[in-house]
N, C-alpha and C positions, 0 to 999 in steps of 0.2 A: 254322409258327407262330412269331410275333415273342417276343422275352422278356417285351414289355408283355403281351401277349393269353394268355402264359401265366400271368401275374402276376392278368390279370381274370380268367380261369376258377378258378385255387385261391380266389382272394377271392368268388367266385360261391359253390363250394365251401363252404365256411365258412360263407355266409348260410345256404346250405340245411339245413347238419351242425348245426351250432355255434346258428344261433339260429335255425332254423324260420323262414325267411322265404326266398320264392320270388324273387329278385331281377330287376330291371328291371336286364335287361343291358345297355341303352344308356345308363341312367344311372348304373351302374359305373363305365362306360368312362370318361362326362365327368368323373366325380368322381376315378378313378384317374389320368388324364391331368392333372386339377387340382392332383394332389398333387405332380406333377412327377418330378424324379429322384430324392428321395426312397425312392422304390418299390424302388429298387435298393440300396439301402444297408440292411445287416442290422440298425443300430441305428435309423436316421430308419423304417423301414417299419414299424414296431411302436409302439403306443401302452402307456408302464407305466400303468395305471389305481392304482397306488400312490404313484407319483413325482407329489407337488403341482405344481412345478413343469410336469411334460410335460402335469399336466393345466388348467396357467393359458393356455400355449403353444394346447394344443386349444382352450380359452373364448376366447381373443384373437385370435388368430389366423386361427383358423376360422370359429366362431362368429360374432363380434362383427364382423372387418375380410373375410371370404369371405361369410356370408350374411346379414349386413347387423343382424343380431339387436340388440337392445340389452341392455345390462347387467343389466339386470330384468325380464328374458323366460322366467325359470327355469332360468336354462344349468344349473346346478349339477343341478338334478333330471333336466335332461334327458340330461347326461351321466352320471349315475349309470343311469339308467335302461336305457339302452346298453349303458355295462356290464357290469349283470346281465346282460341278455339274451344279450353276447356270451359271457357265463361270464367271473365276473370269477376263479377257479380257471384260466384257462386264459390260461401265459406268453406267448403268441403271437395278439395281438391285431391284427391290420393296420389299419396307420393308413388304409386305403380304404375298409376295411368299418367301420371306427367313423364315418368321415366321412361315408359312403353312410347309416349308420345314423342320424344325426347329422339328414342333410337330409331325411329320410324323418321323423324324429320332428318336426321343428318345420318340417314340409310348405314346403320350401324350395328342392323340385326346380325350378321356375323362374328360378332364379338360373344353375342347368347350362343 
C-alpha cells in the first residue's frame, strides 16, 4: 500500500470515528488526490478551524474557486457545521475529510 492510499483509509477512518459517517471511498480518493501534495506535509494536511485566516483559504479556495459555490451560498454556516461534526475539540483535522465533508454538505460531489 502507497502512502496516498494509506493517507485515504486513516481519513476514511476518521469519517467513521470522529464524525459518524460511512464514507464514499471513491469520492475520498478524488477529493484527496484534489488536495494534491498538500496531504504530505504535516502543516498544509490539517485544517485550524480557529485560524481565520486557514478558514478564508478553505471558503476561497475550495469552496468558491474548486466547487464553483458563490459567496452567498452560506459558506460560513456550512463550514461551521463541518466543524462541529468533525469535533471541533479535536487538533487534528484533515484538510481531506473537511473538504470531502465540505462537498458532501453543499451536494457538490459532481464536480469530483
Amino acid at each position: 500500500m502507497n502512502k496516498r492510499d494509506e493517507l485515504i483509509e486513516k481519513y476514511a477512518n476518521d469519517l467513521r470515528k470522529k464524525c459518524s459517517v460511512i464514507p464514499d471511498v471513491a469520492l475520498l480518493r478524488k477529493v484527496t488526490i484534489g488536495c494534491g501534495p498538500s496531504i504530505y506535509n504535516n502543516d498544509s494536511s490539517t485544517v485550524s478551524g480557529t485560524d481565520e485566516s486557514e478558514l478564508n483559504t478553505v471558503r476561497n479556495n475550495f469552496l468558491i474557486k474548486k466547487l464553483g459555490l458563490s459567496s452567498n451560498d452560506k459558506l460560513n454556516e456550512g463550514i461551521d457545521k463541518v466543524l462541529e461534526q468533525y469535533g471541533r475539540s479535536n487538533s487534528h483535522k484533515y484538510r481531506a475529510v473537511v473538504y470531502y465533508l465540505l462537498t458532501k454538505h453543499f451536494g457538490k460531489e459532481s464536480v469530483y
